[in-house]
C-alpha positions in Angstrom: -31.6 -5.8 15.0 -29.4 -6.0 11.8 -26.6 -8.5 11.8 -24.0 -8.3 9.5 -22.5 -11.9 9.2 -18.7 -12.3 8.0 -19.5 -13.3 4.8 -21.1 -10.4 4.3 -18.7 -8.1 5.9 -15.8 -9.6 3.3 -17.7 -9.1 0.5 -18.2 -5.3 1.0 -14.5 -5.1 2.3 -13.8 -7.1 -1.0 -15.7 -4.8 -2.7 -13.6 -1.4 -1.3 -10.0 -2.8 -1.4 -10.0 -3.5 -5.3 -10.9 -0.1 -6.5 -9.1 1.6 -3.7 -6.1 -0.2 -4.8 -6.4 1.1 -8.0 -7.0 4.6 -7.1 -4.2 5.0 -4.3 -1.3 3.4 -6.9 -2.9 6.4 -9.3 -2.4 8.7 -6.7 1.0 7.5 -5.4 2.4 8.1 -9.3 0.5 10.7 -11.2 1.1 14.4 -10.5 -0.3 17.0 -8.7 -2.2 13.7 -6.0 1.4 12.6 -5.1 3.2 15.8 -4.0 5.3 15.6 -1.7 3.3 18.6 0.1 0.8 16.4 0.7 0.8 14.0 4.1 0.2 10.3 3.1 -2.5 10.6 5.6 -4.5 13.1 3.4 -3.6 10.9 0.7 -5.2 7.8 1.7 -8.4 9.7 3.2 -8.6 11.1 -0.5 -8.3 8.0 -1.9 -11.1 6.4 -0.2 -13.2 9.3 -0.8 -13.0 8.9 -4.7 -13.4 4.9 -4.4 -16.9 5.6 -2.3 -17.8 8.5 -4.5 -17.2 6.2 -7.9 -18.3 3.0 -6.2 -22.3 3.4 -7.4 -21.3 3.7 -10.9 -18.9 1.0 -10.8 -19.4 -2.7 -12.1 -19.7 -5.5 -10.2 -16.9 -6.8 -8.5 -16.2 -10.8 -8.1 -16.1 -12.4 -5.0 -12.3 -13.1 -4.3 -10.7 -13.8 -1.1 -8.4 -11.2 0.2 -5.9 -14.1 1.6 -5.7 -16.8 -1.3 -3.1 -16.3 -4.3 -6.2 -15.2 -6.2 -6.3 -11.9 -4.2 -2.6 -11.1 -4.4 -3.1 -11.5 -8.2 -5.7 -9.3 -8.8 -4.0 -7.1 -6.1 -0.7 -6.4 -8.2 -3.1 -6.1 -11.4 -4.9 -3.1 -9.7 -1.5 -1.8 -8.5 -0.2 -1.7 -12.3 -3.4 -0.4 -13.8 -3.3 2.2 -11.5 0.5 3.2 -11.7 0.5 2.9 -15.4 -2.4 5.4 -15.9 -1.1 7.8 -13.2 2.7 7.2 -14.8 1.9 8.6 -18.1 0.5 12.3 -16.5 3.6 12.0 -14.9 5.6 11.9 -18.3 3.6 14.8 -19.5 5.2 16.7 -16.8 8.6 15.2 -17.5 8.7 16.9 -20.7 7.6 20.4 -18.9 10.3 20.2 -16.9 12.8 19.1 -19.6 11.2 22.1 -21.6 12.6 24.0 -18.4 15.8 22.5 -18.4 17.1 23.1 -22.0 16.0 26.9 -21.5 17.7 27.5 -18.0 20.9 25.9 -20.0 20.6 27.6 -23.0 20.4 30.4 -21.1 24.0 29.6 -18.8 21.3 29.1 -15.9 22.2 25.8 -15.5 24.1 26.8 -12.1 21.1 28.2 -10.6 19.7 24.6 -9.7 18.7 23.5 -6.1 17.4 20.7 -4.4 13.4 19.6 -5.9 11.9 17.7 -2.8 9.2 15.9 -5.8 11.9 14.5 -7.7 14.3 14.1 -4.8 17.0 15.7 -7.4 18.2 18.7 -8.7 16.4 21.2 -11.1 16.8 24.7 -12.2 14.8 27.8 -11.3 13.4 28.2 -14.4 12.0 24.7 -15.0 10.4 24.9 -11.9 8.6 28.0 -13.0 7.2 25.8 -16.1 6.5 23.2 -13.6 4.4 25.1 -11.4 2.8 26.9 -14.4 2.0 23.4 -16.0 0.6 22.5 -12.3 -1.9 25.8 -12.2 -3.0 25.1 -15.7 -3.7 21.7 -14.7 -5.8 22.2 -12.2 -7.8 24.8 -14.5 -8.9 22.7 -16.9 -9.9 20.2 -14.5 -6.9 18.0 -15.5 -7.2 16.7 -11.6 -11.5 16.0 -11.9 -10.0 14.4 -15.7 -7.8 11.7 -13.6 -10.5 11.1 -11.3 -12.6 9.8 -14.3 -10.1 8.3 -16.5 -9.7 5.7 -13.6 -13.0 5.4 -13.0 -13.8 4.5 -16.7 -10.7 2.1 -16.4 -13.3 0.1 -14.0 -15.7 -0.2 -17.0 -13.0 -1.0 -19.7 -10.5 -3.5 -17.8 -12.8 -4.9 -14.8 -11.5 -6.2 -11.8 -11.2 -9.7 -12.7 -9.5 -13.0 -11.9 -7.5 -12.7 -15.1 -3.5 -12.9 -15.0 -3.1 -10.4 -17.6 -3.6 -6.8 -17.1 -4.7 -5.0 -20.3 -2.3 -2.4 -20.2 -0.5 -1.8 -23.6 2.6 -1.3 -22.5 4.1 -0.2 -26.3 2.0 2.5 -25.8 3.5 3.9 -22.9 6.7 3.4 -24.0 5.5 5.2 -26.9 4.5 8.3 -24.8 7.8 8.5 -23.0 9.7 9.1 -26.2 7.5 11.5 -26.7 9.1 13.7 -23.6 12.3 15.2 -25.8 10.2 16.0 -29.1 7.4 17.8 -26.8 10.1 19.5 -24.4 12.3 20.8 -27.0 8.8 22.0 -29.0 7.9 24.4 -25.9 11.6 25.2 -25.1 12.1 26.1 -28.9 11.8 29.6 -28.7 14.4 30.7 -26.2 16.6 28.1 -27.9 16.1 29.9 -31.6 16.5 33.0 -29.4 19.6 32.5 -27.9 21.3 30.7 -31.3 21.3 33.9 -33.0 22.2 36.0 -30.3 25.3 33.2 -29.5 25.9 34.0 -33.6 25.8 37.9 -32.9 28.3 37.9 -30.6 30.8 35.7 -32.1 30.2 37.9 -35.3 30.8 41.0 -32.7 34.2 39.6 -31.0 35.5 38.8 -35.0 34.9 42.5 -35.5 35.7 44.0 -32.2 38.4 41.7 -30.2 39.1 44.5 -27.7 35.6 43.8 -26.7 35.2 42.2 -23.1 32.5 39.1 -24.2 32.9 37.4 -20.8 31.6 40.6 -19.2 29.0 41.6 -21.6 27.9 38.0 -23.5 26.9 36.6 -20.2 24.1 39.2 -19.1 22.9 39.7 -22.5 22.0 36.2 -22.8 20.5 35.9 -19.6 17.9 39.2 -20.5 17.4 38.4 -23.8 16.1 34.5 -22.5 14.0 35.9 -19.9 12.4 38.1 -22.0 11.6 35.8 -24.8 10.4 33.8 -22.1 8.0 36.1 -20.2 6.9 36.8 -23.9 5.7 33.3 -24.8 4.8 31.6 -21.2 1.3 33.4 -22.1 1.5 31.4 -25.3 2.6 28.4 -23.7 -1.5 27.1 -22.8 -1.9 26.1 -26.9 1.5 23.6 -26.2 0.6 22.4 -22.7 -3.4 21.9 -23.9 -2.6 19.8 -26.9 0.2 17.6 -24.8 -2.5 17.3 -21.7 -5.0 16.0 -24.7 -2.8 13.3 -25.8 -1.8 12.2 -22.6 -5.7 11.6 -21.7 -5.6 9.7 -25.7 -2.7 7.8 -24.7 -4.9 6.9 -21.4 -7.4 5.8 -23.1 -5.5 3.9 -25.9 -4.4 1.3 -23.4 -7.5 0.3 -22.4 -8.3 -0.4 -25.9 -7.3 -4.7 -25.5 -9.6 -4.9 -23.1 -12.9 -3.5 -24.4 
């Protein structure tokens, strides 16, 4: 008969919490895992799923008990490894939505907004057709499978460990969050261009025709001539979304860099 002693029994728990830790505080932050669609139940169940399915491949991790100050340590570094990975997906998909955003406005869309249950705020109809877009590109590239093994490479790169500091470069993030208004306003540029030089048209029209209703007329056109240059470059908009999903898997990687 096989007798497991307590010792042992910690060790393996030991062993499970760290990088399940890690991966639940990426799956609590970074989009698509955290959706409010999803029950936390099925969350945590897919969390300890990946941590058995990475735990072969994964280094060593020191004995440290669960209880002491130790453990809480190395218990809030996991947490903030994990959320600062899954956080900066999660700013690639702030700059979708912003994208969104300044076309619905630009557009005089900005009325049509309604209650988002993922941001627990309000957005407009046309970023959340970006958004879910961005989501189903995502997932076709394998941008969800790409998470999965940016945090299991972050086991290799910044251990679990009894060491106060964390790794994370946290210049870098901050770095990738400016990048949200540069990379929103790239993807939302054509309807913007678009709907500056009709704007210019029709001041140019109600100079040379004042008997001319604009309130009636300006207002529709605007609205047709933004959808369609939208439905004419959402089939474009894979080369934008492609290169920003790239550098947020760079800028993942990048703050590992201290700790190789």
């Amino acid at each position: 008969m096989v007798s497991i002693s307590s010792d042992m029994l910690q060790a393996w728990v030991s062993g499970l919490l760290w990088p399940l830790t890690r991966i639940l505080a990426l799956i609590a932050v970074a989009p698509i895992f955290n959706h409010t669609a999803l029950p936390a139940r099925f969350k945590l169940v897919l969390g300890v799923f990946i941590t058995l399915a990475i735990m072969p491949s994964l280094p060593p991790v020191p004995d440290i008990d669960m209880l002491s100050i130790q453990g809480a340590g190395v218990l809030v570094q996991q947490i903030i490894i994990g959320v600062s990975i899954g956080f900066i997906m999660r700013i690639l998909f702030a700059a979708i939505s912003m994208a969104g955003h300044i076309s619905a406005m630009s557009m005089g869309l900005g009325f049509a907004s309604f209650y988002d249950p993922q941001t627990q705020g309000q957005t407009t109809s046309v970023s959340q057709i970006f958004m879910i877009i961005a989501m189903l590109f995502f997932l076709s590239i394998d941008g969800h499978l790409m998470m999965i093994m940016a945090i299991s490479e972050s086991f290799v790169t910044m251990p679990v460990s009894l060491e106060i500091t964390s790794g994370i470069n946290f210049l870098t993030i901050v770095t990738w969050g400016g990048s949200i208004f540069s990379a929103g306003l790239h993807m939302a540029l054509p309807v913007v261009t678009a709907l500056l030089i009709t704007n210019l048209a029709l001041g140019i029209l109600s100079r040379t025709a004042p008997q001319l209703n604009l309130f009636g007329i300006g207002f529709p056109i605007t609205i047709s001539i933004g959808l369609v240059v939208i439905a004419l470059t959402l089939p474009r908009l894979s080369v934008p979304l492609e290169r920003l999903i790239s550098d947020g898997f760079g800028t993942i990687t990048s703050i590992t860099a201290p700790a190789r």
